[in-house]
N, C-alpha and C positions, 0 to 999 in steps of 0.2 A: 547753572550753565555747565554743559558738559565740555571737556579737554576735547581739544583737538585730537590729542592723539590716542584716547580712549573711543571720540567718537570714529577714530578709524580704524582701530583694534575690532570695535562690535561689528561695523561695515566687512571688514578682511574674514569677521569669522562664520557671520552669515553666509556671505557668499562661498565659503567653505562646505557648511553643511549643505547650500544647496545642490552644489558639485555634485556631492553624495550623493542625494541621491537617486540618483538613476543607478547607481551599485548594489543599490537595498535586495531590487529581486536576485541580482546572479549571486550575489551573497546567499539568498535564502534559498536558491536552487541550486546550489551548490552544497549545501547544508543538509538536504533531502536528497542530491544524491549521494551523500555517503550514507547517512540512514537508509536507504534503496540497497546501498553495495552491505552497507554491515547485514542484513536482513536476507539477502542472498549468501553471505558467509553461513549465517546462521542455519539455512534451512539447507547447505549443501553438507556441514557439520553434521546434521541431524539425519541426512540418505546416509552417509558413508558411515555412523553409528549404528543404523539398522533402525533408526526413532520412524523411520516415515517412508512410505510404498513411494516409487515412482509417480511422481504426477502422472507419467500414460498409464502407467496401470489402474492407478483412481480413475482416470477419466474414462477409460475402455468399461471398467465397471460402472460408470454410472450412464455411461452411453445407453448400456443394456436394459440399466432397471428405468430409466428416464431418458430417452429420446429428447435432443435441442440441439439448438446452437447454443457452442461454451460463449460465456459474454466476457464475463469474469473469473477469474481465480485467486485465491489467497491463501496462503497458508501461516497460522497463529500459533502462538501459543497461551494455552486456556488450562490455567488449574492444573498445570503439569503437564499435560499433554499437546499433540500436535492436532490442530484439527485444519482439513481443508475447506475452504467455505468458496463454493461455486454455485456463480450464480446461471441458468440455463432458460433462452429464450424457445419456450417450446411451441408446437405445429398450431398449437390455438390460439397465441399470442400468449400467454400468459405467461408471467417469469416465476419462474420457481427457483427458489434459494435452497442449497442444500450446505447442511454443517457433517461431515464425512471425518471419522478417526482416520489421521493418516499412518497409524502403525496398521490396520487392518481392512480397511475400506469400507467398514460398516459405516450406515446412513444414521447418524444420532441425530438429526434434524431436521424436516422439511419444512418448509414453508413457504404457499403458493397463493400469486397475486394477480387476479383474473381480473384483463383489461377488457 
């Protein structure tokens, strides 16, 4: 048989955790965004080091050689280096992903997915 005041110990601590949570997502979004803001120090670190071209400048160039709508952007880092990885909805539908060195704007990667 369990103690009274044990069996109201378990009851106070449940009702505790369920309190909780409804705090679990802004806790976890809260958490991503400061991974978001460190990732933004990072890649503003890396313009004003000279590591990586203007996002418009990338994108003026890949305007040229690839015509789309920008969908996505991102910029990584891979093996030492910065790379931009944009993804572009182009005039025939189809998405074409592109991997772009951001010290240079040369195209290290395409690849294209016909809907």
């Amino acid at each position: 048989m369990i103690h009274r005041p044990l069996l109201a110990l378990a009851l106070a601590l449940s009702l505790l955790a369920l309190a909780t949570l409804p705090a679990l997502p802004a806790l976890a979004d809260s958490n991503a965004g400061r991974e978001r803001d460190h990732d933004h120090d990072r890649a503003r670190a890396a313009l004003l080091a000279g590591e990586v071209l203007p996002l418009g400048q990338i994108l003026e160039r890949v305007q040229r050689l690839h015509p789309g709508h920008m969908l996505e952007v991102e910029l990584e880092r891979e093996d030492g280096r910065w790379i931009y990885e944009i993804k572009l909805l182009q005039a025939s539908g189809g998405l074409l992903e592109l991997e772009v060195d951001a010290r240079d704007g040369s195209v290290l990667r395409r690849s294209r997915e016909r809907r």
